[in-house]
C-alpha positions in Angstrom: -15.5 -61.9 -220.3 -14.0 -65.3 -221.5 -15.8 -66.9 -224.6 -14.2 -70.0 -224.7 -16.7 -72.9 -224.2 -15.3 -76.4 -223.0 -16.5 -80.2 -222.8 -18.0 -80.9 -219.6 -16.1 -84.3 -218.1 -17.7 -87.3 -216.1 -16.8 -85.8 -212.8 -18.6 -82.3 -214.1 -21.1 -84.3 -215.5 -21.7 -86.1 -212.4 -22.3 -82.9 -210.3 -24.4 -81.0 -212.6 -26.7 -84.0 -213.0 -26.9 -84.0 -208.9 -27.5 -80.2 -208.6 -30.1 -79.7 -211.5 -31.8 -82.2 -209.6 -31.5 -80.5 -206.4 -32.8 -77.2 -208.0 -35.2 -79.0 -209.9 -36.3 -81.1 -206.7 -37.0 -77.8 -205.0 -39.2 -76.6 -208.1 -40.8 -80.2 -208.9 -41.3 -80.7 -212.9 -39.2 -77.3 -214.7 -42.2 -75.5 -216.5 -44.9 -77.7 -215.7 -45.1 -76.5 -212.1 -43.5 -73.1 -212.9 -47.2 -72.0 -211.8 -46.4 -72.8 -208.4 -43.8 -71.1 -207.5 -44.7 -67.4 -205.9 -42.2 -64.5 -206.2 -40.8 -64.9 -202.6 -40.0 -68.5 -203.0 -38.0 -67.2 -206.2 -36.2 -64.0 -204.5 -35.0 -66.6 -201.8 -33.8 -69.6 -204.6 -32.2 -66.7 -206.3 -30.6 -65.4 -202.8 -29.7 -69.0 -201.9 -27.9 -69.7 -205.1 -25.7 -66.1 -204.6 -25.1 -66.6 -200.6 -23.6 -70.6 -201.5 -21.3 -68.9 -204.2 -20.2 -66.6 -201.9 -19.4 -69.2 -199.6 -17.4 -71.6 -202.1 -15.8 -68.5 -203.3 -14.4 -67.9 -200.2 -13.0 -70.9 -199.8 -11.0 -70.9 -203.1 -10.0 -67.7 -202.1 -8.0 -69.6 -198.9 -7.4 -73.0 -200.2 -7.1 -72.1 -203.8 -3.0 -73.5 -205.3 -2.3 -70.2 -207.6 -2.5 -66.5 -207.3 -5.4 -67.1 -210.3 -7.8 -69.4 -208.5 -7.6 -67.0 -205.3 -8.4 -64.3 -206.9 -11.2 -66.3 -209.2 -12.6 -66.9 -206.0 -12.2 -63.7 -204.8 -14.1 -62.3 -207.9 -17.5 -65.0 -207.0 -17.2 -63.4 -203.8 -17.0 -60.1 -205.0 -19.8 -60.4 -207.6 -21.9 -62.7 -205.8 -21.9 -60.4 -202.7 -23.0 -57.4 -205.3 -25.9 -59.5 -207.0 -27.3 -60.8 -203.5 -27.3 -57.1 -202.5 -29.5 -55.9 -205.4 -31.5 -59.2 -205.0 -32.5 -58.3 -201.2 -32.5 -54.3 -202.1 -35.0 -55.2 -204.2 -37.1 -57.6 -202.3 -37.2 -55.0 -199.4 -38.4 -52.3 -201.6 -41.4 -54.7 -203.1 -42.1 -55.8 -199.2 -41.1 -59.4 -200.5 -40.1 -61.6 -197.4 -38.0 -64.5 -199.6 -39.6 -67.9 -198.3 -37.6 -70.6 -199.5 -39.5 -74.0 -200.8 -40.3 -76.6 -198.7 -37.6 -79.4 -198.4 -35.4 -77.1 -199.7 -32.8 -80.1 -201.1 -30.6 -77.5 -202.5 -29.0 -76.5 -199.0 -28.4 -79.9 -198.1 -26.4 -80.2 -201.1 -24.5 -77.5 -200.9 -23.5 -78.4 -197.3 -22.5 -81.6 -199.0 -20.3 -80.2 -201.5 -18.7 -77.9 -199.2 -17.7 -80.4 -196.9 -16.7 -82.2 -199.2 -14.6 -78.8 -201.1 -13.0 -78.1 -197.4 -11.7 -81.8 -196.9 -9.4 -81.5 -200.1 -6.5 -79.9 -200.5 -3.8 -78.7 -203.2 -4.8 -80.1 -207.0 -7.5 -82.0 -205.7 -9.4 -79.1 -204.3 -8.3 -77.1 -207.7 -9.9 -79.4 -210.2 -12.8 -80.4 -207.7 -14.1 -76.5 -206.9 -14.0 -75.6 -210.4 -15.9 -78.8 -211.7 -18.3 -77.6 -209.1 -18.5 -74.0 -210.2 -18.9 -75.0 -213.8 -21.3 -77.6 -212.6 -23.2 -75.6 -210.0 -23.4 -72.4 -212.9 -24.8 -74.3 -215.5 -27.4 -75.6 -213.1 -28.6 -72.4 -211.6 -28.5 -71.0 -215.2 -30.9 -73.9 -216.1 -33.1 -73.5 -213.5 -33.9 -69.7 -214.1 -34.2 -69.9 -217.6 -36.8 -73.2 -217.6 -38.2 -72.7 -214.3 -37.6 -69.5 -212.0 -37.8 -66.7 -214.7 -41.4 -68.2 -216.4 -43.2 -68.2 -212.9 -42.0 -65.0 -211.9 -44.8 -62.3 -212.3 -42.9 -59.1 -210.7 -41.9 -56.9 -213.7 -38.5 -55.8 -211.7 -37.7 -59.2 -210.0 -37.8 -60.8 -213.9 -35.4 -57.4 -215.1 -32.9 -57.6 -212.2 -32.5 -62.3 -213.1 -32.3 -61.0 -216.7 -29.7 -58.4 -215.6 -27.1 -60.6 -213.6 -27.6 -63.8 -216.0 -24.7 -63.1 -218.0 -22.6 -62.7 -215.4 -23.3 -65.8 -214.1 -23.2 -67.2 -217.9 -19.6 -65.3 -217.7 -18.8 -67.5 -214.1 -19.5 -70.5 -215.9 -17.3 -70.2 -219.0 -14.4 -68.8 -216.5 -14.6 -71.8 -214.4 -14.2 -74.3 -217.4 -11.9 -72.3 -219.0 -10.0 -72.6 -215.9 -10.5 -76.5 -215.3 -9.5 -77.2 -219.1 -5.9 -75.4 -218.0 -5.6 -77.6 -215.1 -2.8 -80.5 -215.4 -4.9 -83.5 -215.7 
């Protein structure tokens, strides 16, 4: 696990800003309306945010310049495939149907992001897909630490977000680290 922490740019910024908001839209007000989320509105946030990984994962995995950011990618996919697994175990052995919210504004912006990912190409896509991951990371981790985790009320729904949040704490540092060692 990489430990190195780096400064977020404008561009990084820019996109974290736009997807809090999206995960934040889809909640309302963080803790304040915590209340009224319900567990299978959470299991399907929490499947949502592994299934779009999976996805940009992938395409590093094709488009990416180096051996390195193929097999980064390769590794979301990998791990994200793992945690989503667990996640919808889980939900079928609690009977949980995941329901996402209503005006869900988080799949619109990923389809944005990844039309956007899959119209770039060479360093461009390099430096945009990890601004997105770091970007995307820290606003998932934000979510289910102020939001998702303090309205979930299953016991074993809270354990297994407790469980995989350093990994995706881990995803986050990896993909800065990474960004910071790109040529500007």
């Amino acid at each position: 696990m990489l430990r190195r922490n780096g400064v977020l740019n404008g561009t990084v910024m820019t996109g974290l800003v736009a997807i809090t908001a999206a995960l934040m839209g889809a909640t309302s007000s963080a803790v304040a309306q915590a209340a009224a989320l319900d567990d299978p509105t959470i299991v399907a946030i929490f499947d949502a945010a592994n299934t779009w990984d999976i996805a940009t994962g992938a395409l590093a995995k094709t488009k990416g310049t180096s051996k390195e950011i193929r097999e980064f990618g390769a590794m979301l996919v990998r791990d994200h495939t793992m945690v989503r697994k667990q996640g919808r175990d889980l939900a079928a052995k609690l009977h949980v149907t995941p329901t996402p919210p209503k005006n869900f504004g988080m799949a619109k912006d990923h389809d944005v992001a990844m039309t956007k990912l899959k119209a770039l190409k060479g360093a461009a896509f390099d430096r945009a897909f990890f601004a997105h991951e770091v970007a995307y990371h820290k606003a998932v981790i934000d979510a289910v630490t102020t939001t998702l985790l303090p309205a979930l009320h299953n016991q074993e729904v809270k354990d297994l977000v407790t469980k995989v949040a350093p990994a995706f704490q881990a995803h986050m540092i990896a993909a800065q680290t990474m960004l910071d060692k790109l040529p500007k």
